[in-house]
PLY file of the C-alpha trace (Angstrom):
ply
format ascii 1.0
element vertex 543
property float x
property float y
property float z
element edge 542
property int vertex1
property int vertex2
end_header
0.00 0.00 0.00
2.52 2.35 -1.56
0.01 5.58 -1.18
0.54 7.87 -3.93
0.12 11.26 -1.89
3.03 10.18 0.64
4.81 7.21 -1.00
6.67 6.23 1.99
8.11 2.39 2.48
6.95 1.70 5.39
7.44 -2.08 4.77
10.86 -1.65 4.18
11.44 0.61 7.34
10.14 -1.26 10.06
11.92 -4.59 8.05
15.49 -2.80 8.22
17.91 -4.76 10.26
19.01 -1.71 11.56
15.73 -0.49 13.72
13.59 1.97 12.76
15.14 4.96 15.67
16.78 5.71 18.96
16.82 8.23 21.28
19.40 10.13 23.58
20.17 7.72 27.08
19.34 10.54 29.14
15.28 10.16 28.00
15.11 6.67 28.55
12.11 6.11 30.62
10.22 9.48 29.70
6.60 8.87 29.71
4.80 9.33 26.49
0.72 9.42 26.67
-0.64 6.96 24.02
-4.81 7.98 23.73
-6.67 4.85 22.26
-5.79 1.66 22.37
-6.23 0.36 19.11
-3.65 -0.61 16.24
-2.39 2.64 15.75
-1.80 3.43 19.66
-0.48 0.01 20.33
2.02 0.46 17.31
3.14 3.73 18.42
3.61 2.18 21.70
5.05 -1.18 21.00
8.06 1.18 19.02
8.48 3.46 21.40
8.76 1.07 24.23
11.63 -0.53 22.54
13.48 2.63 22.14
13.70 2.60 25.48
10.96 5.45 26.46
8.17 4.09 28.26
4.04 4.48 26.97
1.70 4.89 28.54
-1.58 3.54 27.14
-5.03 4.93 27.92
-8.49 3.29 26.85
-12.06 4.02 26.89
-13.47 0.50 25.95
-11.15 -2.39 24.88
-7.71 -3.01 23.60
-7.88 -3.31 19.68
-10.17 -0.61 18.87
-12.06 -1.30 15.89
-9.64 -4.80 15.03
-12.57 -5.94 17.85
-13.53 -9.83 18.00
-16.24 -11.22 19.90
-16.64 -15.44 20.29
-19.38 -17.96 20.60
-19.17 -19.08 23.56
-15.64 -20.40 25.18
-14.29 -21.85 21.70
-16.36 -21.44 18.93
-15.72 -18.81 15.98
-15.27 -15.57 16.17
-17.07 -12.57 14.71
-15.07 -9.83 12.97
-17.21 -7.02 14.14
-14.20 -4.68 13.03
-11.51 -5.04 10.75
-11.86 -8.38 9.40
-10.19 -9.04 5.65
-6.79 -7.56 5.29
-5.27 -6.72 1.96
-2.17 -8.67 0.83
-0.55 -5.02 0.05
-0.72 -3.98 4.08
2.83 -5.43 4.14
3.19 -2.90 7.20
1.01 -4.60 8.90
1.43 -8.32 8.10
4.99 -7.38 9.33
3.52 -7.49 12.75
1.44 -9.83 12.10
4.48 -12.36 10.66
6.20 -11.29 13.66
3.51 -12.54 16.14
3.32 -16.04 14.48
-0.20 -15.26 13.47
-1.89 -17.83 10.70
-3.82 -16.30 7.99
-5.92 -17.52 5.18
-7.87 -16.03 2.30
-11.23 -14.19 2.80
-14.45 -15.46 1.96
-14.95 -12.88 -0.73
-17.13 -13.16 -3.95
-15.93 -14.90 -6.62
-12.64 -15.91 -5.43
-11.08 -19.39 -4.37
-11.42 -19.13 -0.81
-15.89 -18.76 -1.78
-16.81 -22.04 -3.80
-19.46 -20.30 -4.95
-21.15 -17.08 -5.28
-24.99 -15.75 -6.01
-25.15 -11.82 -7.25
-28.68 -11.48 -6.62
-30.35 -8.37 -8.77
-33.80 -6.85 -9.00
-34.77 -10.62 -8.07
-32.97 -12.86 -10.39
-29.88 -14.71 -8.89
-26.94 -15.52 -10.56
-24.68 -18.50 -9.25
-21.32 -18.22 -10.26
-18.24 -20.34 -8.96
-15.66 -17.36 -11.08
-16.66 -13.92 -13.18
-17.13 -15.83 -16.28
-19.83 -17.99 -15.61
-21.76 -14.18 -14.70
-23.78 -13.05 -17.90
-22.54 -10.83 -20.32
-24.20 -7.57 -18.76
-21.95 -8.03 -15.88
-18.84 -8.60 -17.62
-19.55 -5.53 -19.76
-19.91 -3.99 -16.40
-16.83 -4.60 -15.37
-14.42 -4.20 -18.56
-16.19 -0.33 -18.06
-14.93 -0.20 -14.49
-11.79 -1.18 -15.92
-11.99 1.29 -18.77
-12.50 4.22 -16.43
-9.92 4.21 -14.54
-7.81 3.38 -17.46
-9.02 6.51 -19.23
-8.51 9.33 -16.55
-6.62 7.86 -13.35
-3.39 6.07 -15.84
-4.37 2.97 -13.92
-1.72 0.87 -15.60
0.92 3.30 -15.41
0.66 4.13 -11.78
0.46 0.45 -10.78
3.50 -0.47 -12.52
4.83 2.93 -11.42
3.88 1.42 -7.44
5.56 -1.93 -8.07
8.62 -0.39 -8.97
9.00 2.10 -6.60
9.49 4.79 -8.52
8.39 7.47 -5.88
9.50 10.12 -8.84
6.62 8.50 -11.61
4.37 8.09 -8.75
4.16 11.64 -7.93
4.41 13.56 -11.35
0.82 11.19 -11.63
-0.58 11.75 -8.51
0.18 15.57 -8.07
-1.57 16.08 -11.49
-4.42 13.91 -10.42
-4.84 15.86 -7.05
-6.07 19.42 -8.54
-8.37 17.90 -11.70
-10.44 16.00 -9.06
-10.98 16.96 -5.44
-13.77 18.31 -6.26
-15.26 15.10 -8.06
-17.51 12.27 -6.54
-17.05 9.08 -6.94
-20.20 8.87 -8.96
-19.31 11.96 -10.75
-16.12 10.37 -12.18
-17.97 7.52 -13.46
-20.56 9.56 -14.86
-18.67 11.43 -16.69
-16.06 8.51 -18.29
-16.54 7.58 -21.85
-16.55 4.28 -20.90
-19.53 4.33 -18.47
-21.61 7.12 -20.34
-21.79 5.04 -23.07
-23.79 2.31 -21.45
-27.67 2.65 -19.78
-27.69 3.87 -16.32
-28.45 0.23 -15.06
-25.01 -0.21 -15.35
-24.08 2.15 -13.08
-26.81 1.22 -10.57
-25.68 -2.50 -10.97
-21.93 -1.88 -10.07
-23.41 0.19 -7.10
-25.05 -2.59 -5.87
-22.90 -5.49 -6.29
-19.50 -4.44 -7.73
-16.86 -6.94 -7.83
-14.08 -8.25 -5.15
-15.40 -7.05 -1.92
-19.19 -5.94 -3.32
-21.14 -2.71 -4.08
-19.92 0.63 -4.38
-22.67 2.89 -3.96
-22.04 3.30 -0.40
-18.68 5.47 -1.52
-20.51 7.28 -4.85
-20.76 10.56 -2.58
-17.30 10.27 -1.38
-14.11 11.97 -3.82
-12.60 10.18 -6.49
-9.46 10.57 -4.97
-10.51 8.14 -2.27
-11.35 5.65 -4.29
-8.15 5.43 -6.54
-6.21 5.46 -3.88
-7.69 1.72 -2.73
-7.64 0.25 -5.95
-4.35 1.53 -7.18
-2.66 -0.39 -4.42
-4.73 -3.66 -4.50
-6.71 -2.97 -0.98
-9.98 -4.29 -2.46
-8.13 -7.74 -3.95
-6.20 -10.60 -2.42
-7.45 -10.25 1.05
-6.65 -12.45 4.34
-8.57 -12.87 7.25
-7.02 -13.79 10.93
-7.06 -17.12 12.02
-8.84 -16.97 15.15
-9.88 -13.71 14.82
-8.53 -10.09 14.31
-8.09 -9.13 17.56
-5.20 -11.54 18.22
-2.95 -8.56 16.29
-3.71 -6.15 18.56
-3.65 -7.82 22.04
-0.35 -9.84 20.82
1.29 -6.67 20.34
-0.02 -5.82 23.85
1.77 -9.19 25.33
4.78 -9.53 22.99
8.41 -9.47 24.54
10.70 -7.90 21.78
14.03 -8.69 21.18
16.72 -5.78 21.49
15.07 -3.58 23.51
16.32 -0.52 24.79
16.87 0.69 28.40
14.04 -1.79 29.56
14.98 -5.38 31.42
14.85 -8.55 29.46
11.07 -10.14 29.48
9.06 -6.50 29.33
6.12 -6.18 27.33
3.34 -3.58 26.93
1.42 -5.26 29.29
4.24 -5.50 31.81
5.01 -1.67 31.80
1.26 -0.97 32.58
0.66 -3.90 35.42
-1.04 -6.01 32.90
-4.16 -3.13 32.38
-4.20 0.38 30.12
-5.45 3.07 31.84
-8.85 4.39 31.72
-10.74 6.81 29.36
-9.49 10.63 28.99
-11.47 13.01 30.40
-9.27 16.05 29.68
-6.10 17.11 27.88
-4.42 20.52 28.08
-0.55 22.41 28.17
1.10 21.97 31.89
1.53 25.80 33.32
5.11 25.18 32.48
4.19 25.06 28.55
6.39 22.38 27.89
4.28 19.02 29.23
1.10 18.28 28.44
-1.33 17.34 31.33
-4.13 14.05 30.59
-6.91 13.79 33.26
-8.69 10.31 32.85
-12.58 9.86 33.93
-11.24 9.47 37.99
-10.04 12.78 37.88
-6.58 11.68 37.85
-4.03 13.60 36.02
-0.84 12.95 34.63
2.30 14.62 33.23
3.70 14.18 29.83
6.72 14.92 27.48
4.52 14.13 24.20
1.09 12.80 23.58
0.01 10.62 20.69
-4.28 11.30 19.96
-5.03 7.86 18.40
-8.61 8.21 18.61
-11.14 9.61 16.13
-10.44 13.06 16.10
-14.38 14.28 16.45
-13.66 12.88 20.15
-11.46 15.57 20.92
-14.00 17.59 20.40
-17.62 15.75 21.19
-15.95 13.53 23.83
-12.82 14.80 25.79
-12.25 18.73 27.11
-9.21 19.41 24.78
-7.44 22.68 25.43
-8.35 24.55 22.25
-4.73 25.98 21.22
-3.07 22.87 21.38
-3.97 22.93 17.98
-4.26 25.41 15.16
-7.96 26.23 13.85
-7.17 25.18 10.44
-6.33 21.72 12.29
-9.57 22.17 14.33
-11.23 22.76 10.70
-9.83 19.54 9.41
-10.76 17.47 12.45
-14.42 18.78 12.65
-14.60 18.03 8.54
-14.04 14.21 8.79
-16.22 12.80 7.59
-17.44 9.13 8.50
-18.71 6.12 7.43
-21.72 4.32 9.56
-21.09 0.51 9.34
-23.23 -2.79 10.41
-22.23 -6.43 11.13
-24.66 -8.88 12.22
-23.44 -13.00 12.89
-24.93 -15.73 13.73
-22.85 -19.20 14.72
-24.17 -22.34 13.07
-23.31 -26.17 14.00
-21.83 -26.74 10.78
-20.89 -24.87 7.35
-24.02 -26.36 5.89
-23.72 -24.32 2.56
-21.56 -26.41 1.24
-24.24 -29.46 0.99
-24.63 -29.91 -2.22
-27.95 -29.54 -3.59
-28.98 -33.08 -5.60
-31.67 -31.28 -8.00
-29.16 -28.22 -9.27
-25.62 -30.02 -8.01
-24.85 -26.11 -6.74
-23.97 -25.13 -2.96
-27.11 -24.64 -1.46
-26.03 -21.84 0.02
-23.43 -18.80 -1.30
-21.48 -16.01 -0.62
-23.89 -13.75 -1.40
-24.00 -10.63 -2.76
-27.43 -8.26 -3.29
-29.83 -5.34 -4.05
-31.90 -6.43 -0.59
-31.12 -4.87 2.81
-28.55 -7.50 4.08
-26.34 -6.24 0.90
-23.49 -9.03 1.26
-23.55 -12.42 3.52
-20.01 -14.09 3.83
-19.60 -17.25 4.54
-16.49 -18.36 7.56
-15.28 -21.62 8.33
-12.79 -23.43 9.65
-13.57 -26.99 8.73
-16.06 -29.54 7.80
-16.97 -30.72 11.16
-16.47 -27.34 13.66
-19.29 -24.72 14.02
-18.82 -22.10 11.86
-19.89 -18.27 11.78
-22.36 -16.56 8.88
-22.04 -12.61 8.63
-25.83 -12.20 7.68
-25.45 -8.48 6.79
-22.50 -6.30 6.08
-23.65 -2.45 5.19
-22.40 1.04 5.17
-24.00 4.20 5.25
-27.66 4.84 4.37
-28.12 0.70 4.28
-26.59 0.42 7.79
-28.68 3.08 9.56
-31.69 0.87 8.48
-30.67 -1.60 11.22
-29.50 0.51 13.77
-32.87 1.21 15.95
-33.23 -3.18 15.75
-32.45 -5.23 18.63
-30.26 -8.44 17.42
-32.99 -10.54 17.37
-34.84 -8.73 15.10
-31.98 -8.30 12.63
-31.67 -11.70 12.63
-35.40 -11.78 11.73
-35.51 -9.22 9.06
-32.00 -10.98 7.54
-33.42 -14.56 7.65
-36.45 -13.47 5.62
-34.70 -11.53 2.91
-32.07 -14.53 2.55
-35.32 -16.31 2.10
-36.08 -15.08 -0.56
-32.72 -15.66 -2.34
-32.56 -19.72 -0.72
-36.47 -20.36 -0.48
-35.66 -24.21 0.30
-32.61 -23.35 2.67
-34.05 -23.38 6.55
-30.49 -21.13 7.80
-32.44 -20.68 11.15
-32.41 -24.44 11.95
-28.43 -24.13 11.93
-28.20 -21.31 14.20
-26.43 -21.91 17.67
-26.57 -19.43 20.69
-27.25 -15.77 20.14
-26.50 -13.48 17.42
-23.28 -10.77 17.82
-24.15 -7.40 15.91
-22.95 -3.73 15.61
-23.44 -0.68 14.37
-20.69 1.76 14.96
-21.82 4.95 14.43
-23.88 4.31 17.88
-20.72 3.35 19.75
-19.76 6.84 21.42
-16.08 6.03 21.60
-15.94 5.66 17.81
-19.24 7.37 16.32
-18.68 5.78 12.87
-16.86 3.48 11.65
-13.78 5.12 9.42
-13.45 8.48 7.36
-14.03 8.88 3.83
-13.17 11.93 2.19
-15.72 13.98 0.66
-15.35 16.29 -2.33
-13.20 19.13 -1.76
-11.65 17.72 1.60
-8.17 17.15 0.10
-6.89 20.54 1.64
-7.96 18.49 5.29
-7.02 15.48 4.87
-3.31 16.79 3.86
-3.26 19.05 7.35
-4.56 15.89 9.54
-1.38 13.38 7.72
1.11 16.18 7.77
0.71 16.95 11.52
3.61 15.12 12.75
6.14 17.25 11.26
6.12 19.59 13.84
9.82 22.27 13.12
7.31 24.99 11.57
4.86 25.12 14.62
4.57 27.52 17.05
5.55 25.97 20.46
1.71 26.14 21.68
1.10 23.21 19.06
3.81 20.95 19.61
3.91 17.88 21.82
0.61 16.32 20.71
0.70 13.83 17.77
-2.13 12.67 15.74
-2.59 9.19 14.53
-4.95 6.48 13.01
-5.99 5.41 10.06
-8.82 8.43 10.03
-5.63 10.64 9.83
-4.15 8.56 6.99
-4.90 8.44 3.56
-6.69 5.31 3.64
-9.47 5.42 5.94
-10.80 1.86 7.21
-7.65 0.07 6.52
-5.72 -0.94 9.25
-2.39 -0.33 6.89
-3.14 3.89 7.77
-3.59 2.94 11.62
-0.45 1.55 11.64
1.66 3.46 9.56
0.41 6.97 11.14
1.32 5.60 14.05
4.93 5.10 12.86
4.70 8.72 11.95
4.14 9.90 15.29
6.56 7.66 16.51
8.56 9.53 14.22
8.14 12.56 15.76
8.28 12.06 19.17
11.49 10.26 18.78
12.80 13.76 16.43
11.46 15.92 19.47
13.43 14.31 21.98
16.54 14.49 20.09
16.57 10.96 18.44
16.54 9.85 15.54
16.47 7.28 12.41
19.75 5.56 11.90
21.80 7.00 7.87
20.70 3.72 6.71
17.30 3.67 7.12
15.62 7.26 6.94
12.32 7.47 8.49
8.91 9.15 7.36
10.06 12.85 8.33
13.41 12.74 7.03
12.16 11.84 3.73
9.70 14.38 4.06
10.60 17.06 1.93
11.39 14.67 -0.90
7.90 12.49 -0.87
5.59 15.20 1.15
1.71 15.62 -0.41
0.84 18.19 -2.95
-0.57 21.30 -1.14
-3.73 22.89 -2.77
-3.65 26.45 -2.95
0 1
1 2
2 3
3 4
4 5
5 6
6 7
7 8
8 9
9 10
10 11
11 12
12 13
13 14
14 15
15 16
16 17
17 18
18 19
19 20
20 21
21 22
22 23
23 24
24 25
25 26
26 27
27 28
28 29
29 30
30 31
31 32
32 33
33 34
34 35
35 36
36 37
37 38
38 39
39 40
40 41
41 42
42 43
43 44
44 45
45 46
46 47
47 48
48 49
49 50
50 51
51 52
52 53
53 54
54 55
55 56
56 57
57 58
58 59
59 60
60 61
61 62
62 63
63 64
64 65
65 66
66 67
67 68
68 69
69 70
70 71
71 72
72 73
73 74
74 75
75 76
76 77
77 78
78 79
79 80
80 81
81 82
82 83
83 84
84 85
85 86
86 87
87 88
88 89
89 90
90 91
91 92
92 93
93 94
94 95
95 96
96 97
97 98
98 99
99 100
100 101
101 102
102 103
103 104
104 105
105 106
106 107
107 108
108 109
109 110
110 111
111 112
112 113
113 114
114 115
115 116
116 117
117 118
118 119
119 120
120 121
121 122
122 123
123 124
124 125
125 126
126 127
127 128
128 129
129 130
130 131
131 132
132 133
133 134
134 135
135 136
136 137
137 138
138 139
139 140
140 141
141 142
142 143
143 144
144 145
145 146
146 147
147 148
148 149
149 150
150 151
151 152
152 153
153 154
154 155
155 156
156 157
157 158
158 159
159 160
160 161
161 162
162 163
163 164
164 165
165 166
166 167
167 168
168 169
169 170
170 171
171 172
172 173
173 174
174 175
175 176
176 177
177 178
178 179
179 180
180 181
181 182
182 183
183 184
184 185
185 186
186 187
187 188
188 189
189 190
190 191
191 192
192 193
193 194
194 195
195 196
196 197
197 198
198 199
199 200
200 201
201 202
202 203
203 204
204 205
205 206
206 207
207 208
208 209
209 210
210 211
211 212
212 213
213 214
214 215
215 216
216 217
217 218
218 219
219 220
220 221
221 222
222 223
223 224
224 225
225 226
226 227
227 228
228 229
229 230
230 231
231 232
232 233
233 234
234 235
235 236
236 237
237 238
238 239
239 240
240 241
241 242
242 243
243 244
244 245
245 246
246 247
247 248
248 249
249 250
250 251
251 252
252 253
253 254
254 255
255 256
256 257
257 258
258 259
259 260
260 261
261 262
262 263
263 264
264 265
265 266
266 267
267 268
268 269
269 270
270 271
271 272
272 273
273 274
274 275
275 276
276 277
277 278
278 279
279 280
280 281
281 282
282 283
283 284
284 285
285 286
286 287
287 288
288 289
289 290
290 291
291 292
292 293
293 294
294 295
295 296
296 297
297 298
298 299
299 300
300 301
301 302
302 303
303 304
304 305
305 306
306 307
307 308
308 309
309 310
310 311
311 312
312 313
313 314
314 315
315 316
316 317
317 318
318 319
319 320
320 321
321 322
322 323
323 324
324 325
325 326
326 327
327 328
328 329
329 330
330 331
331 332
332 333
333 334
334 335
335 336
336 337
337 338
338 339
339 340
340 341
341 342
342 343
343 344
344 345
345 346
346 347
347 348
348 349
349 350
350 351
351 352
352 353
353 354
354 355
355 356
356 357
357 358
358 359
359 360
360 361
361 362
362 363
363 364
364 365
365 366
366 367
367 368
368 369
369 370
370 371
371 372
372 373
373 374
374 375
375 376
376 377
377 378
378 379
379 380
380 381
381 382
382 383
383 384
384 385
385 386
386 387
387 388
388 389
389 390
390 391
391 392
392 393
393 394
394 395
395 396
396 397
397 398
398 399
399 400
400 401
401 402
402 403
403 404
404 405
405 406
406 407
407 408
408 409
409 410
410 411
411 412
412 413
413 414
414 415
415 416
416 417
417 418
418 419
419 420
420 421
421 422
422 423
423 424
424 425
425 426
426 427
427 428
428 429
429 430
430 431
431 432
432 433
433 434
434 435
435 436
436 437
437 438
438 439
439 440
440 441
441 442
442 443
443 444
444 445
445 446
446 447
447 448
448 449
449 450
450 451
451 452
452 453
453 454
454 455
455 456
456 457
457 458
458 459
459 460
460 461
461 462
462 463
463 464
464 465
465 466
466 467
467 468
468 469
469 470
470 471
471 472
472 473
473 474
474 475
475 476
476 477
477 478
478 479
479 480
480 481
481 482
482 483
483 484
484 485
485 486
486 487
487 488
488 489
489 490
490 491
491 492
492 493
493 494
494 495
495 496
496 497
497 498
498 499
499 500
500 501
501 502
502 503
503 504
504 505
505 506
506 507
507 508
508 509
509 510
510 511
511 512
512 513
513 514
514 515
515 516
516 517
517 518
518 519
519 520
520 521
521 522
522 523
523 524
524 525
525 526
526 527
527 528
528 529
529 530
530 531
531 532
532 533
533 534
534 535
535 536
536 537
537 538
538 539
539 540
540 541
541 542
């Protein structure tokens, strides 16, 4: 995930034998605040720890943030309610995730291997397909335009082979010239206006909407800029994706346990969870400047406040406004601007366990699965299908939606999601009884109602380059005045890639980046981190 705005390798930095930074002896042990306590707090404090400085972690609701996992009972499956398919091209993250000694295996998508078969469901006529080409022709027109499109305007081609090669100079004489011509374009704007899409009815444009191809539908993003958009498929996020063995949330509380080798200042044996007594701290109440301007004070919900050199904000940044009292001039009020802009996503999981993954029975009438990954116009939108062997209880996601779709469900309690999904599935499989499988109660969420998160992930609008650009930027600090230095902002609502775990983590690098510069460290010759590479690979900036 080689982002074209800020081309970084973060990969190859956090790979390099020689460690990603140090800092001066004399600030070993210097507390850094860490708010949130989900990949891109845990990274930032996993790194810093073994530089020698020592994090401390606070948390309003669980470790993990949104990579959140709840189980059927003691040891059945687990339900992804998070971040739950992870794109081949994170290699950031699967660095970490390598490093833990995690398994992996492909997603349950549509139309790939690890689904044996797949219905696209439309305006009430299913289509079973086992790969693309056994779809009719209308969708494979409908997807040689998709491919047109972004051929046409975005130099697809180019800028992929441009990615794979690394060539940070080709990937920003693209980008930067890409950058002005559409922030103020839609999604749904871009593929208006293509040759390739104009030509065709406008039930090709609803159709891709609807069902798309890899993960699903698009429609859900059609308001959002085209710049968000190209930025996923340019790097392969929406292809090739993994899924956790055992769940997601392993990631986050294994970096929470793990014991790293070559630590600095810090006793053989210390882990995250060591350094904080084996718990995080509680929610923040309250941030603001020490009297002495040069700490940075964090009250938690007991009152309790604490002392800091430098703060990392991990959390969604409308929480430092709707959520915690944050002193005002700690930041700027173009940064203020930025924050308030975000916009986010809404998002909706529903799961059910079953005794066995009974969709692969074979149907002796049609010799199809009687029951597929499933992907449709109705409200459960797309049903994935997660097992982990023939004879173990397995897990159905029933409904994943976004926006409009996935404020439908939110006033429902589980059991009558569960209703509402069973009977549109019915309709799809009228001879498949799913309820008769079902084990236990359901596991659901909607994340937009979850105060500590309000949404699930930002997605740019139209015209929002200018603040996503301030949010990224923020960790290069030498140009501030001293009122707005000390407090770093992370997570992947920050990066450029909002809902993939690959901008949790590698914003949190950044900040790590900048704490480390702001005590006096820094990245060894060999291996020059995000700010000292900067100035060479830094985002356009929009008039």
């Amino acid at each position: 995930m080689l982002i074209p705005d800020f081309p970084f390798p973060y990969d190859d930095f956090v790979r390099h034998t020689d460690g990603i930074g140090s800092v001066p002896a004399d600030t070993f042990g210097t507390e850094v605040a860490i708010v949130g306590g989900g990949m891109a707090g845990l990274i930032a404090a996993y790194e810093l720890m073994k530089m020698g400085l020592r994090p401390v972690i606070y948390e309003s609701a669980e470790l993990g943030g949104r990579m959140r996992g709840k189980r059927f009972g003691s040891d059945g499956p687990v339900a992804d309610l998070g971040g739950m398919r992870f794109p081949l091209s994170s290699q950031t993250f699967f660095h970490y995730v390598d490093m833990l000694g995690l398994d992996t295996s492909p997603f349950p998508n549509p139309l790939t291997p690890a689904s044996s078969s797949t219905v696209v469901e439309l305006a009430g006529k299913a289509h079973y397909a086992q790969t693309t080409g056994d779809l009719p022709q209308f969708f494979q027109d409908m997807a040689q335009a998709w491919s047109d499109c972004l051929e046409e305007r975005a130099h697809f081609g180019e800028m992929q082979a441009a990615i794979a090669d690394r060539d940070f100079e080709k990937i920003k004489k693209i980008w930067n010239d890409l950058v002005p011509r559409f922030d103020g374009t839609s999604f749904y704007g871009y593929l208006e206006s293509s040759k390739a899409f104009s030509e065709l009815p406008f039930e090709y444009r609803e159709a891709f909407g609807q069902v798309g191809f890899g993960t699903g539908g698009w429609d859900t993003n059609y308001p959002d800029s085209i710049l968000e958009l190209l930025r996923v498929v340019y790097v392969d996020a929406d292809d090739h994706q993994q899924r956790i063995l055992g769940g997601a949330d392993q990631v986050p509380y294994g970096l929470w346990r793990y014991v790293p080798e070559g630590i600095a200042h810090w006793p053989e044996g210390t882990s995250l969870a060591s350094l904080h007594g084996g718990s995080p701290r509680g929610a923040v109440a309250a941030i603001a400047r020490n009297s002495d301007g040069n700490r940075i004070d964090i009250t938690d919900k007991w009152g309790n406040t604490s002392s800091y050199a430098a703060v990392i904000s991990t959390c969604q940044s409308w929480l430092l406004s709707a959520r915690i009292d944050c002193q005002e001039d700690l930041f700027s009020h173009k940064l203020w601007m930025a924050m308030e802009r975000s916009h986010y996503m809404q998002a909706s999981k529903t799961f059910v366990m079953v005794d066995r993954p009974f969709w692969k029975d074979v149907d002796p009438t049609t010799g199809r699965d009687v029951m597929s990954t499933t992907l449709t116009d109705r409200i459960t939108r797309g049903t994935y299908l997660i097992d982990d062997g023939p004879d173990k209880p397995a897990a159905i996601c029933l409904s994943y939606t976004w926006n409009d779709d996935a404020l439908k469900w939110m006033p429902l309690d589980p059991n009558e999601r569960v209703r509402m999904m069973l009977h549109s599935l019915g309709q799809i499989y009228p001879g498949v009884d799913i309820a008769a499988h079902i084990v236990g109660e359901p596991i659901t969420v909607s994340w937009e109602a979850d105060p500590n998160f309000m949404g699930a992930f930002s997605d740019n609008l139209p015209g929002h380059y200018r603040y996503q650009e301030r949010l990224y930027t923020h960790f290069m600090q030498s140009e501030f005045p001293p009122e707005h230095r000390g407090i770093f902002l992370a997570g992947d609502d920050i990066s450029w890639t909002g809902g993939w775990v690959e901008g949790a983590v590698t914003t949190g690098l950044n900040a790590v980046w900048g704490v480390m510069h702001q005590l006096g460290g820094r990245s060894p010759e060999t291996n020059p981190g995000p700010g000292d590479l900067f100035d060479e690979l830094k985002p356009i900036r929009l008039a």
